[in-house]
PyMOL Python script that loads the backbone (N, CA, C, O; Angstrom):
from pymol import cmd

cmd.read_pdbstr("""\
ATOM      1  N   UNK A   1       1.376 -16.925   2.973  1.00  0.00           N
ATOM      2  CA  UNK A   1       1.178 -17.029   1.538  1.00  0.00           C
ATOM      3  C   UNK A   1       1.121 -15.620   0.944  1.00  0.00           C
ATOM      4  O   UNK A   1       0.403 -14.833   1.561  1.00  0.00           O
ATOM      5  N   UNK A   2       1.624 -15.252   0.074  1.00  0.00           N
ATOM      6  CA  UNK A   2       2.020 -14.276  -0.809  1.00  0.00           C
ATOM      7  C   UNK A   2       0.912 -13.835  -1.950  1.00  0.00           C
ATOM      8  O   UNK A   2       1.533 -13.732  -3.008  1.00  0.00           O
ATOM      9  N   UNK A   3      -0.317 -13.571  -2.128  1.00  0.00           N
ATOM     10  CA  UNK A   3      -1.153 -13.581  -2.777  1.00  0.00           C
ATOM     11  C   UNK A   3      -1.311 -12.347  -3.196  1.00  0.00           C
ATOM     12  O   UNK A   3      -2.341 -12.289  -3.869  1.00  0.00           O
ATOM     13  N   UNK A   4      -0.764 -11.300  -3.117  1.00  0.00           N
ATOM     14  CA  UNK A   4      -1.190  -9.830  -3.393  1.00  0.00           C
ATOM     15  C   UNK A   4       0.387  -9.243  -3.969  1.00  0.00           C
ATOM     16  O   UNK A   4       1.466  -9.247  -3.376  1.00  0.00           O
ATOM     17  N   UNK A   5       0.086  -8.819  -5.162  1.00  0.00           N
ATOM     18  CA  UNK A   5       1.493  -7.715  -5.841  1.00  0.00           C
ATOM     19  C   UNK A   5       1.355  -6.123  -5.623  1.00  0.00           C
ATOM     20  O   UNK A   5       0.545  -5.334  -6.110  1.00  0.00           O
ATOM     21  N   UNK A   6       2.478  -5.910  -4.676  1.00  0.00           N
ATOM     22  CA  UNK A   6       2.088  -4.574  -4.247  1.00  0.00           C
ATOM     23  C   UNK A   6       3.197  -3.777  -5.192  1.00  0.00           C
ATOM     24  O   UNK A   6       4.328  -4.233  -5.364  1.00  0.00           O
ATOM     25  N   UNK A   7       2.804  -2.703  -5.704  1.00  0.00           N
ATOM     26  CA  UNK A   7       4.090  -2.107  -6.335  1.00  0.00           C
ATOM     27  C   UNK A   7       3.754  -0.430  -5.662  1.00  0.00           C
ATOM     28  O   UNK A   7       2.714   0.185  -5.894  1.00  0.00           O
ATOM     29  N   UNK A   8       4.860   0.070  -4.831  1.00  0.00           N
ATOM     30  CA  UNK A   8       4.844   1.478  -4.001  1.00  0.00           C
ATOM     31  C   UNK A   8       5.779   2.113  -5.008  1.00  0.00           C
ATOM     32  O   UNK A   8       6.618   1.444  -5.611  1.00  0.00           O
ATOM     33  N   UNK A   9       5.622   3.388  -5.176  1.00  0.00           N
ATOM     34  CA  UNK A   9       6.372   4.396  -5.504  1.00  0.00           C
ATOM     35  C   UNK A   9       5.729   5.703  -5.365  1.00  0.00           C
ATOM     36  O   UNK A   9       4.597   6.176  -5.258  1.00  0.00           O
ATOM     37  N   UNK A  10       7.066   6.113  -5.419  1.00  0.00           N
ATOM     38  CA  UNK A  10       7.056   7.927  -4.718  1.00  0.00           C
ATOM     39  C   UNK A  10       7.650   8.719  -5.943  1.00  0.00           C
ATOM     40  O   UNK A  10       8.090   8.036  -6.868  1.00  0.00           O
ATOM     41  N   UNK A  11       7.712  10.170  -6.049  1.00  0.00           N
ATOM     42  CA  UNK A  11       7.940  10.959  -7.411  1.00  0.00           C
ATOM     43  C   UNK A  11       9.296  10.680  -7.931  1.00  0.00           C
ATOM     44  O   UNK A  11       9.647  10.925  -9.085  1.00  0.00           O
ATOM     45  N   UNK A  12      10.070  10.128  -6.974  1.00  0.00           N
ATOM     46  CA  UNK A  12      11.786  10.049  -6.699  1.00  0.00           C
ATOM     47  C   UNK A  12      11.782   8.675  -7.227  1.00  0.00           C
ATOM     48  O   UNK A  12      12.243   8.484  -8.352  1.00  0.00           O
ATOM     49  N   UNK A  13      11.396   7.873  -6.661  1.00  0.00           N
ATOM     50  CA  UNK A  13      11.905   6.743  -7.198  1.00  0.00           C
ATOM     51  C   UNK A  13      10.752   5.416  -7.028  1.00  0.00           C
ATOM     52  O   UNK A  13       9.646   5.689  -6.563  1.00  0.00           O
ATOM     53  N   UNK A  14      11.082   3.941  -7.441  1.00  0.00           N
ATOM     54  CA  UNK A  14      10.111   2.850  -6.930  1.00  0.00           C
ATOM     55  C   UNK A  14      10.538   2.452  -5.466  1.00  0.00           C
ATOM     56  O   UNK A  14      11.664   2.341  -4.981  1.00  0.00           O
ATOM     57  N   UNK A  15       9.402   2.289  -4.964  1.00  0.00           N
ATOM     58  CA  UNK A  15      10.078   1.787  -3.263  1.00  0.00           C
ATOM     59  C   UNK A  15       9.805   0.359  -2.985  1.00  0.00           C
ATOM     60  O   UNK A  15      10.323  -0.194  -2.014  1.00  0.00           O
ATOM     61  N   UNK A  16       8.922  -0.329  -3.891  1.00  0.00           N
ATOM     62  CA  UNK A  16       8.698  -1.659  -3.594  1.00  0.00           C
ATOM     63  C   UNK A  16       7.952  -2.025  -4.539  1.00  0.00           C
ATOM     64  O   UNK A  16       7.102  -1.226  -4.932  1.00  0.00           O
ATOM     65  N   UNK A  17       8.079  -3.476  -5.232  1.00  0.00           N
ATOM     66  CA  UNK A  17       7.779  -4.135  -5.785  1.00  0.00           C
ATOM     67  C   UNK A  17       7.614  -5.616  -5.870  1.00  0.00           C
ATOM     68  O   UNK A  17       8.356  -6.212  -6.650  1.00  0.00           O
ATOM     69  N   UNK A  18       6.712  -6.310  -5.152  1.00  0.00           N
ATOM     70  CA  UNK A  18       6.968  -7.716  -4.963  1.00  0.00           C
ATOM     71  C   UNK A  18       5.381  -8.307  -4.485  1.00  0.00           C
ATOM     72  O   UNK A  18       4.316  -7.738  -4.725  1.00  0.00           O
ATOM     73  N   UNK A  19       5.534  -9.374  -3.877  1.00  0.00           N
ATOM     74  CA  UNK A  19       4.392 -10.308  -3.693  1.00  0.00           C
ATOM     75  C   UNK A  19       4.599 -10.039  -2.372  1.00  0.00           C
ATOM     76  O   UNK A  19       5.726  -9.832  -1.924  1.00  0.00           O
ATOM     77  N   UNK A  20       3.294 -10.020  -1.501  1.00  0.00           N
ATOM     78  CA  UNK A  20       3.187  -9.706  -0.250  1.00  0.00           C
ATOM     79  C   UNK A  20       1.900 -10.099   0.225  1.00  0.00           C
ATOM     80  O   UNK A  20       0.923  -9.796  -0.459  1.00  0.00           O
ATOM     81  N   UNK A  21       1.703 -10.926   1.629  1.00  0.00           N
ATOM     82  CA  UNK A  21       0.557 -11.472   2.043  1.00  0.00           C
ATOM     83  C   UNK A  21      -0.724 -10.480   2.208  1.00  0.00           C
ATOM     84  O   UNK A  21      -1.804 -10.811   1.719  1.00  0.00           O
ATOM     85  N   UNK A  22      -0.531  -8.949   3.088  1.00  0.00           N
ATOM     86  CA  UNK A  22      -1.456  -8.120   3.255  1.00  0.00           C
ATOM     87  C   UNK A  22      -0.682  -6.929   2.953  1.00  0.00           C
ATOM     88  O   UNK A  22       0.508  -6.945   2.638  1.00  0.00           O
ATOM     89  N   UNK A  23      -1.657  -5.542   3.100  1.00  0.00           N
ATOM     90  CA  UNK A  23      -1.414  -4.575   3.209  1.00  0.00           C
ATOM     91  C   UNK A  23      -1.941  -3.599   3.708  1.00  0.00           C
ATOM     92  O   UNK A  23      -3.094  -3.440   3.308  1.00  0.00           O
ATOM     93  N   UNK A  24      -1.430  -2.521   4.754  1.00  0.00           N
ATOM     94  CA  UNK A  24      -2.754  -2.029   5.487  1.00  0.00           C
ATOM     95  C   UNK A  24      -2.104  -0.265   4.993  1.00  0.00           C
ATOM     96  O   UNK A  24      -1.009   0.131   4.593  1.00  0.00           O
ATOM     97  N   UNK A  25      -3.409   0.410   5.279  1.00  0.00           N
ATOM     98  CA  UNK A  25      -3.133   1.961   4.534  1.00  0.00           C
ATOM     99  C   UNK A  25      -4.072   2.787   5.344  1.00  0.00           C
ATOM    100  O   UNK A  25      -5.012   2.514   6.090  1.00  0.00           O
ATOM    101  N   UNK A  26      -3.286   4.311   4.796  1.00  0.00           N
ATOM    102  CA  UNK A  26      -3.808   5.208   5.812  1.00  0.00           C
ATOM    103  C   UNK A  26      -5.244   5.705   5.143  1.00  0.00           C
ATOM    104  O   UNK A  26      -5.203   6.823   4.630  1.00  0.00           O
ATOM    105  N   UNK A  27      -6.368   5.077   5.098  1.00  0.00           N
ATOM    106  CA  UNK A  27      -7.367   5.802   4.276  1.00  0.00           C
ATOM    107  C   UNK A  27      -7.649   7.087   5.389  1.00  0.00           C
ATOM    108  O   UNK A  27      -7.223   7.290   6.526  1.00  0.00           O
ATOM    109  N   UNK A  28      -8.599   7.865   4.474  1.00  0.00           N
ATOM    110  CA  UNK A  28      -9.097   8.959   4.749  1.00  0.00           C
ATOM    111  C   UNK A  28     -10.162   9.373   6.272  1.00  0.00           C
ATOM    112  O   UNK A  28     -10.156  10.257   7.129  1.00  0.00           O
ATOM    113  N   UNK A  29     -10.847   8.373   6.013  1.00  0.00           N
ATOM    114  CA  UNK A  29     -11.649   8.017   7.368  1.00  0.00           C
ATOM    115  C   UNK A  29     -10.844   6.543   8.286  1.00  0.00           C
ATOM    116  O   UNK A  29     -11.612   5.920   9.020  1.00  0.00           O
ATOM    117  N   UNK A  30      -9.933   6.239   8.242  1.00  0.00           N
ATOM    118  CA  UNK A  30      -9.138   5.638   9.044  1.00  0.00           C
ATOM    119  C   UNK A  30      -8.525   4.565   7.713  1.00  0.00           C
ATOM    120  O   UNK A  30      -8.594   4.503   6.485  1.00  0.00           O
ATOM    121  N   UNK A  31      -7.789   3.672   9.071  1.00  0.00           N
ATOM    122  CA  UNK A  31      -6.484   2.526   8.510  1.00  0.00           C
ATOM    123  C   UNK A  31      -7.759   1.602   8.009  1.00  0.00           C
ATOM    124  O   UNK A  31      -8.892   1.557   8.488  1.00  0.00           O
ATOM    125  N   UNK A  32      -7.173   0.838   6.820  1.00  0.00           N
ATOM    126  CA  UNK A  32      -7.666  -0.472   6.347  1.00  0.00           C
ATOM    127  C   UNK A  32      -6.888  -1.404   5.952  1.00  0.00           C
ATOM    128  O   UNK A  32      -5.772  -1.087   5.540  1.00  0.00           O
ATOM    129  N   UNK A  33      -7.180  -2.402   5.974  1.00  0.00           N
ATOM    130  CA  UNK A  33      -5.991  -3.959   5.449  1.00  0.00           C
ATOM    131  C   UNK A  33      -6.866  -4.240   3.892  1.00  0.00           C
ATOM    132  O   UNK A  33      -7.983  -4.099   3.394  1.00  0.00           O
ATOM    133  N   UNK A  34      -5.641  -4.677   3.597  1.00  0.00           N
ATOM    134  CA  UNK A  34      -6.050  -5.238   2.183  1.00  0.00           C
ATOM    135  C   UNK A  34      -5.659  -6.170   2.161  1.00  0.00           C
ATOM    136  O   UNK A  34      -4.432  -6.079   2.149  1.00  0.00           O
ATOM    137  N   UNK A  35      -6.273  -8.037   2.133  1.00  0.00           N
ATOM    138  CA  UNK A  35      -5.632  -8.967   1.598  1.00  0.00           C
ATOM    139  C   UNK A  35      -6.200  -9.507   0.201  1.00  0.00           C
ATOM    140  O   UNK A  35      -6.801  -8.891  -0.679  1.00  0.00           O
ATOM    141  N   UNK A  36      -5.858 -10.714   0.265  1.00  0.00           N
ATOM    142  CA  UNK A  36      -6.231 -11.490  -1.058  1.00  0.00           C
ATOM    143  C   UNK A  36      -7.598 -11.177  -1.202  1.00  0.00           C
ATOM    144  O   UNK A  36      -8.440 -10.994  -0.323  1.00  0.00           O
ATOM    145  N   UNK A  37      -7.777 -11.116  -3.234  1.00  0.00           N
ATOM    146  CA  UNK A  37      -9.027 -11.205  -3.052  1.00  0.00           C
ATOM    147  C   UNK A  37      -9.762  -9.806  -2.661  1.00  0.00           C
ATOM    148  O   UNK A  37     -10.967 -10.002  -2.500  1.00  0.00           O
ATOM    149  N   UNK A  38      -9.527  -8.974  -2.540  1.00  0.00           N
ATOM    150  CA  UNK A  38     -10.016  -7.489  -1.587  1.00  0.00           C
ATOM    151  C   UNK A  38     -10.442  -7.073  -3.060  1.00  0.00           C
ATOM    152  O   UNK A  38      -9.906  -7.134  -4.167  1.00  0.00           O
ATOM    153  N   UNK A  39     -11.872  -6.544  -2.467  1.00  0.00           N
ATOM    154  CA  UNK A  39     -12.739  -5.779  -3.984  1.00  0.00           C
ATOM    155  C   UNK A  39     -12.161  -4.466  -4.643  1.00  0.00           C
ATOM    156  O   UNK A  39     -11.667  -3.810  -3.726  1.00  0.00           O
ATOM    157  N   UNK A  40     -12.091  -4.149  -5.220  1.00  0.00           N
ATOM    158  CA  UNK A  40     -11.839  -2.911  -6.638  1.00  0.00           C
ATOM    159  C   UNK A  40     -11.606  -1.955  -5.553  1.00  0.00           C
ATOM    160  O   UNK A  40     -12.050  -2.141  -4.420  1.00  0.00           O
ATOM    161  N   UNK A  41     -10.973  -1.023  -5.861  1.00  0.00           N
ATOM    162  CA  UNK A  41     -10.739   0.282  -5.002  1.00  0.00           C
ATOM    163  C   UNK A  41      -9.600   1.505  -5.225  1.00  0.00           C
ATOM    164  O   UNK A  41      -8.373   1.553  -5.137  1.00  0.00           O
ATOM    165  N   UNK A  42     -10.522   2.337  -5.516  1.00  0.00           N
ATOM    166  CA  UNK A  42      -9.385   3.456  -5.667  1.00  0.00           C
ATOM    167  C   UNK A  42      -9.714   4.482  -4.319  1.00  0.00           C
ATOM    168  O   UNK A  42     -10.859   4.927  -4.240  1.00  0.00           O
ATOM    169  N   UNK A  43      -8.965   4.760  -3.531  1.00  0.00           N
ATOM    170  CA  UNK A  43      -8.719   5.683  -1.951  1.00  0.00           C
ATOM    171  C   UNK A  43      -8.143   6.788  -2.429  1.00  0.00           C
ATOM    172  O   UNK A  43      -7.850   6.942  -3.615  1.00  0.00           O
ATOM    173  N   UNK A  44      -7.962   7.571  -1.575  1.00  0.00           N
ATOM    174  CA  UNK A  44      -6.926   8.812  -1.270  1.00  0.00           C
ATOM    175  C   UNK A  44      -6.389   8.512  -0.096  1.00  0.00           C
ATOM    176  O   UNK A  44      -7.133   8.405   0.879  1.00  0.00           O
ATOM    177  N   UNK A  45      -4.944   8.314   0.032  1.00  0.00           N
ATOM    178  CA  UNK A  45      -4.137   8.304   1.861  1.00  0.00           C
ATOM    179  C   UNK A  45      -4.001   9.338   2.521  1.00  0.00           C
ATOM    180  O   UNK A  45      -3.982  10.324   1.784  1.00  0.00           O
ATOM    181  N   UNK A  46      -3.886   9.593   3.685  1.00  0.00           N
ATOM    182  CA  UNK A  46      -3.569  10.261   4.289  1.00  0.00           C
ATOM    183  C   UNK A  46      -2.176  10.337   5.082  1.00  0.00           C
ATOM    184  O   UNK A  46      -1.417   9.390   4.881  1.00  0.00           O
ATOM    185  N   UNK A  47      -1.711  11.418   6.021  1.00  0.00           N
ATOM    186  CA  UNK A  47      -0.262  10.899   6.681  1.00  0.00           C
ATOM    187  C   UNK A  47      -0.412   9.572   7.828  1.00  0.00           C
ATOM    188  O   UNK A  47      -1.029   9.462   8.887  1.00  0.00           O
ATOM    189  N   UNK A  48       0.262   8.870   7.231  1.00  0.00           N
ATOM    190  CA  UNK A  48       0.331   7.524   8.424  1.00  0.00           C
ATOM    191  C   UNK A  48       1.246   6.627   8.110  1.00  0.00           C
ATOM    192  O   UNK A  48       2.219   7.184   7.604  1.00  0.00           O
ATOM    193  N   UNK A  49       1.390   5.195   8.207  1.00  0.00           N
ATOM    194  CA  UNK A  49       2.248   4.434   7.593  1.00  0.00           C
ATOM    195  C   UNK A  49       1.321   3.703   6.748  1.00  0.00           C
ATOM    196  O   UNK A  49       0.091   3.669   6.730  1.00  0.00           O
ATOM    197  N   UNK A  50       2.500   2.939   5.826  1.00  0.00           N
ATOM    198  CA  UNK A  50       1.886   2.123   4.644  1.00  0.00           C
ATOM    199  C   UNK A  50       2.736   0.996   5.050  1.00  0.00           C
ATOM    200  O   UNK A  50       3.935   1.025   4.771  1.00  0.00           O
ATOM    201  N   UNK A  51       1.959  -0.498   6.006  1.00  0.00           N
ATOM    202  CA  UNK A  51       2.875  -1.412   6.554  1.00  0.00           C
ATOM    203  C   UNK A  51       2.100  -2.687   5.241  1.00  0.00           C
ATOM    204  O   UNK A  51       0.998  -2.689   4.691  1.00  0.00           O
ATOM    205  N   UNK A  52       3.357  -3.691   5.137  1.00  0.00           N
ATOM    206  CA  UNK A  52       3.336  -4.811   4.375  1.00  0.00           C
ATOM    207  C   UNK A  52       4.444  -5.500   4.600  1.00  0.00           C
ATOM    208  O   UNK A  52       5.594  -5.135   4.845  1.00  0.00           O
ATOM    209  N   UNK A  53       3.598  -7.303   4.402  1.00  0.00           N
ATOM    210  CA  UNK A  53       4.001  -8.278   5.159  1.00  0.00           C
ATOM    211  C   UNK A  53       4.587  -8.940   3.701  1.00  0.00           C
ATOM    212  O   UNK A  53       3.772  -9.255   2.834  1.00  0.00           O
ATOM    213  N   UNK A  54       6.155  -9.144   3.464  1.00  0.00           N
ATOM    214  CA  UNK A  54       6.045 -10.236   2.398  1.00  0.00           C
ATOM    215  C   UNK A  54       6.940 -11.097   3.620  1.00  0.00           C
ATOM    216  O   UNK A  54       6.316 -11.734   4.468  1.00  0.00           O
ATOM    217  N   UNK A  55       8.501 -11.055   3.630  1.00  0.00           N
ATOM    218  CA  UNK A  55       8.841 -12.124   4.215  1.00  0.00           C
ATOM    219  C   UNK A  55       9.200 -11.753   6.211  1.00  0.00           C
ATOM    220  O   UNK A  55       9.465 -12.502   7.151  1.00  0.00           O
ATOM    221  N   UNK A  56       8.980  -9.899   6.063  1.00  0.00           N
ATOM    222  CA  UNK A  56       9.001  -9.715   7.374  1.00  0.00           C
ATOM    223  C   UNK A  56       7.825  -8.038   7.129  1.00  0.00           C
ATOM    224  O   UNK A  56       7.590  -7.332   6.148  1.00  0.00           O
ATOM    225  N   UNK A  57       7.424  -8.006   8.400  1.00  0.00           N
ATOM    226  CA  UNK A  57       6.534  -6.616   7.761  1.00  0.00           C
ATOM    227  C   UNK A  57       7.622  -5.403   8.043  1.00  0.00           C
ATOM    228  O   UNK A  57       8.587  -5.424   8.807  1.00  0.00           O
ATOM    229  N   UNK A  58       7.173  -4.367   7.205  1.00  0.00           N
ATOM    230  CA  UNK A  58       8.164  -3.684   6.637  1.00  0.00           C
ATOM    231  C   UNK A  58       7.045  -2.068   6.835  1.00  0.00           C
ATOM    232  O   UNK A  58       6.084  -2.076   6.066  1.00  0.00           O
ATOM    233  N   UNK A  59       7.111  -1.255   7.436  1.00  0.00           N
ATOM    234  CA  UNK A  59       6.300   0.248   7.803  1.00  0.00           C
ATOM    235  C   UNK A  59       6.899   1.222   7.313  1.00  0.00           C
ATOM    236  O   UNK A  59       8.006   1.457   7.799  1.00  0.00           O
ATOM    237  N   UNK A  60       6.436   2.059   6.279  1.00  0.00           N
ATOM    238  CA  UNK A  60       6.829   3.148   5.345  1.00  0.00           C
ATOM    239  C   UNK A  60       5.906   4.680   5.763  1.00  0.00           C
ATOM    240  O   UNK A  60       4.725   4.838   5.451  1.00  0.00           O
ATOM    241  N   UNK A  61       6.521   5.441   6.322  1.00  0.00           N
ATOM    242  CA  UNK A  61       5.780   6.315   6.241  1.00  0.00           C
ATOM    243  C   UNK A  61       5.661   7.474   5.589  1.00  0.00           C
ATOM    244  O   UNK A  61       6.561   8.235   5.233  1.00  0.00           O
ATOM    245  N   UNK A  62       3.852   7.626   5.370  1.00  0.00           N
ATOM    246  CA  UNK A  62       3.939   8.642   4.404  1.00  0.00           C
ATOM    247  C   UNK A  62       3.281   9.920   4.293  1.00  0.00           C
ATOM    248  O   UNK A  62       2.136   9.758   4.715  1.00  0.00           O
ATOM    249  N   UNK A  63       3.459  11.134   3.922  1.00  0.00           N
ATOM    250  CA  UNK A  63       2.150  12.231   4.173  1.00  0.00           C
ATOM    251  C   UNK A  63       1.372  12.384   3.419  1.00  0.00           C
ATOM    252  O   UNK A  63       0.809  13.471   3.551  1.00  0.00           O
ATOM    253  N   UNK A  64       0.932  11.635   2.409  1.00  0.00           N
ATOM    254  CA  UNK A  64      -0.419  11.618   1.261  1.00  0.00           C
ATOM    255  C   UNK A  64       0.165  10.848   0.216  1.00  0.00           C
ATOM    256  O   UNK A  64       1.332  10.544  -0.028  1.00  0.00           O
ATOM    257  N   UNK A  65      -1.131  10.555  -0.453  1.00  0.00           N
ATOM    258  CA  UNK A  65      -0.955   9.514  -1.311  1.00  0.00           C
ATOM    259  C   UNK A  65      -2.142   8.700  -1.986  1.00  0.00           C
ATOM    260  O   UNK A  65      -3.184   8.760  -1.334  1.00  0.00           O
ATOM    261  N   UNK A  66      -2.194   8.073  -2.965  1.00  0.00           N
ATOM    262  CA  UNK A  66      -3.664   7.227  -3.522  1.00  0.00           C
ATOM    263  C   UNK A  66      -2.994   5.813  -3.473  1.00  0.00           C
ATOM    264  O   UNK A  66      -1.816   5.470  -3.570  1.00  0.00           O
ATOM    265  N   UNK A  67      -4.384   4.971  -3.251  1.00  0.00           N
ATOM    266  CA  UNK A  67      -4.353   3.725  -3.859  1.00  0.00           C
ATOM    267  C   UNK A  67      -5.527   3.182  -4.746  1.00  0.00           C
ATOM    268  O   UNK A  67      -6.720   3.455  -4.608  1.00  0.00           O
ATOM    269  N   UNK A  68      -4.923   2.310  -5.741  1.00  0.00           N
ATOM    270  CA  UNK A  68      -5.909   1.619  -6.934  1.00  0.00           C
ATOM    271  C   UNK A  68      -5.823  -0.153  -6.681  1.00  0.00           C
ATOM    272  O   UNK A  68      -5.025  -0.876  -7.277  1.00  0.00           O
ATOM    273  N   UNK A  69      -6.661  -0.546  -5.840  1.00  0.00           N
ATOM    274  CA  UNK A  69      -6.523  -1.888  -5.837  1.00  0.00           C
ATOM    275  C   UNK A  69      -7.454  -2.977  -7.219  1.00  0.00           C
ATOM    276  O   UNK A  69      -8.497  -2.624  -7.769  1.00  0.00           O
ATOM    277  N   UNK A  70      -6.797  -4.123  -7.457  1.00  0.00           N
ATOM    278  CA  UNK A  70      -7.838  -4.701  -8.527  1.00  0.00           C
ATOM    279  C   UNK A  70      -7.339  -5.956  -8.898  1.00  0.00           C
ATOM    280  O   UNK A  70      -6.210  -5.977  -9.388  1.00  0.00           O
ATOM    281  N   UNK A  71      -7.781  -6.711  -8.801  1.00  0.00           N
ATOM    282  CA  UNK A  71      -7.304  -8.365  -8.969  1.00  0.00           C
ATOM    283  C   UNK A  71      -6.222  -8.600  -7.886  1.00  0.00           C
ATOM    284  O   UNK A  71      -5.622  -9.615  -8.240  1.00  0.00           O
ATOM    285  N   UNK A  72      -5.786  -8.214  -6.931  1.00  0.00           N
ATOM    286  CA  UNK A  72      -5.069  -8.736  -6.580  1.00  0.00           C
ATOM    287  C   UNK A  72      -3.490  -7.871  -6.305  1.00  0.00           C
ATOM    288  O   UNK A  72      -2.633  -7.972  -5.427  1.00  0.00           O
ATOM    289  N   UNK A  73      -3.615  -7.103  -7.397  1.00  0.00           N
ATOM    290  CA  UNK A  73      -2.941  -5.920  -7.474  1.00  0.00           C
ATOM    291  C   UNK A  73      -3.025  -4.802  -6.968  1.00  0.00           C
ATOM    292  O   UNK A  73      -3.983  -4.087  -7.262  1.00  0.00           O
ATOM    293  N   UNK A  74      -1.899  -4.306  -5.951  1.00  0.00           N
ATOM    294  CA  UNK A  74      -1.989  -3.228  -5.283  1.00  0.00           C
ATOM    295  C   UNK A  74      -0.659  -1.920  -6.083  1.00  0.00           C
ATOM    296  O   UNK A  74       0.521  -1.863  -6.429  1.00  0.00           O
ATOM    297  N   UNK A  75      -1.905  -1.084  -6.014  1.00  0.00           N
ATOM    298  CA  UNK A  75      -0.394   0.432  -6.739  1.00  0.00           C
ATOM    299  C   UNK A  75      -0.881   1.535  -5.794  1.00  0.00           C
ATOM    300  O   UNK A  75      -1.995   2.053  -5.725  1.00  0.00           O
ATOM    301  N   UNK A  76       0.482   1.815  -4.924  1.00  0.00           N
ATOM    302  CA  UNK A  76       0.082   3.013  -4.417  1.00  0.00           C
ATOM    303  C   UNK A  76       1.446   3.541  -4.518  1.00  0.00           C
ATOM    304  O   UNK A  76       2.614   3.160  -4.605  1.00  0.00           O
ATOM    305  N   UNK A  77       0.567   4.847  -4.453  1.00  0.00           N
ATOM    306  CA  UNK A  77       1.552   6.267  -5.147  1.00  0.00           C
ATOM    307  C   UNK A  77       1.857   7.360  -4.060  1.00  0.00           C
ATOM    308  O   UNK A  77       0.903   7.845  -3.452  1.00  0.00           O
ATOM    309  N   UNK A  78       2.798   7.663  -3.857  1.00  0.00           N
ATOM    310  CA  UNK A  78       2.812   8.308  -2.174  1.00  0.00           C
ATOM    311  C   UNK A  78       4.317   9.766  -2.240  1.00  0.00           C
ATOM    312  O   UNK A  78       5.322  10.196  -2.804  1.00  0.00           O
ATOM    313  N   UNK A  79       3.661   9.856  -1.517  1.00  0.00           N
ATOM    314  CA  UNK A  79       4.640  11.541  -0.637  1.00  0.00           C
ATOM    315  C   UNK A  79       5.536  10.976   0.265  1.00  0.00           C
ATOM    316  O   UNK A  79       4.715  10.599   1.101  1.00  0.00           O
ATOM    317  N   UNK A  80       6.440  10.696   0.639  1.00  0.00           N
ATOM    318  CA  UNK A  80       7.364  10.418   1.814  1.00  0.00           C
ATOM    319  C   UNK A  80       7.324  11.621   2.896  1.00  0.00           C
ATOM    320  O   UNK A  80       7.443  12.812   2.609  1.00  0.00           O
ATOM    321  N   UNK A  81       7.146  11.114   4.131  1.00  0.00           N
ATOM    322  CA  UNK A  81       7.035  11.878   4.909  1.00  0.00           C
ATOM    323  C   UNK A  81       8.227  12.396   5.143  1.00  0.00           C
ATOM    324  O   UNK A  81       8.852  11.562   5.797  1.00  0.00           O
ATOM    325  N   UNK A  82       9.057  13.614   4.894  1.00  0.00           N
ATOM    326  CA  UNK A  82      10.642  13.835   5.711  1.00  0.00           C
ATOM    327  C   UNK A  82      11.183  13.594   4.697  1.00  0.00           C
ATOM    328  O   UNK A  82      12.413  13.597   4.638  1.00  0.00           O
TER     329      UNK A  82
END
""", "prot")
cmd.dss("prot")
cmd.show_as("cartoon", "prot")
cmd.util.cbc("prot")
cmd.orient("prot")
């Protein structure tokens, strides 16, 4: 089930935009998942991947970056690694 709108982009361009079951990220003091429902949150990333599941999981990696989670809604803003 598809319960979370993740929208990724980098300075270059949007990299994703869609409905997606989870999402897991490189926080600062380690990886965390985000699914449905996941409380308020603004992070800072670190270098790691940014993996998400809509119809297959899909691993982006990145060398810094923030996220603002909130209803359901995920926006993260990122550096491409390379």
């Amino acid at each position: 089930m598809n319960d979370i709108h993740l929208t990724i982009v980098s300075p270059e361009r949007l990299i994703f935009d869609g409905n997606v079951s989870q999402v897991t990220l490189p926080g600062e003091i380690g990886e965390f998942q985000v699914l449905a429902n996941h409380a308020p949150l603004i992070s800072s990333l670190v270098a790691g991947d940014v993996k998400y599941t809509s119809t297959e999981t899909v691993a982006l990696k990145i060398s810094s970056g923030f996220v603002d989670i909130n209803r359901n809604q995920v926006s993260v803003c990122v550096e491409l690694d390379g």
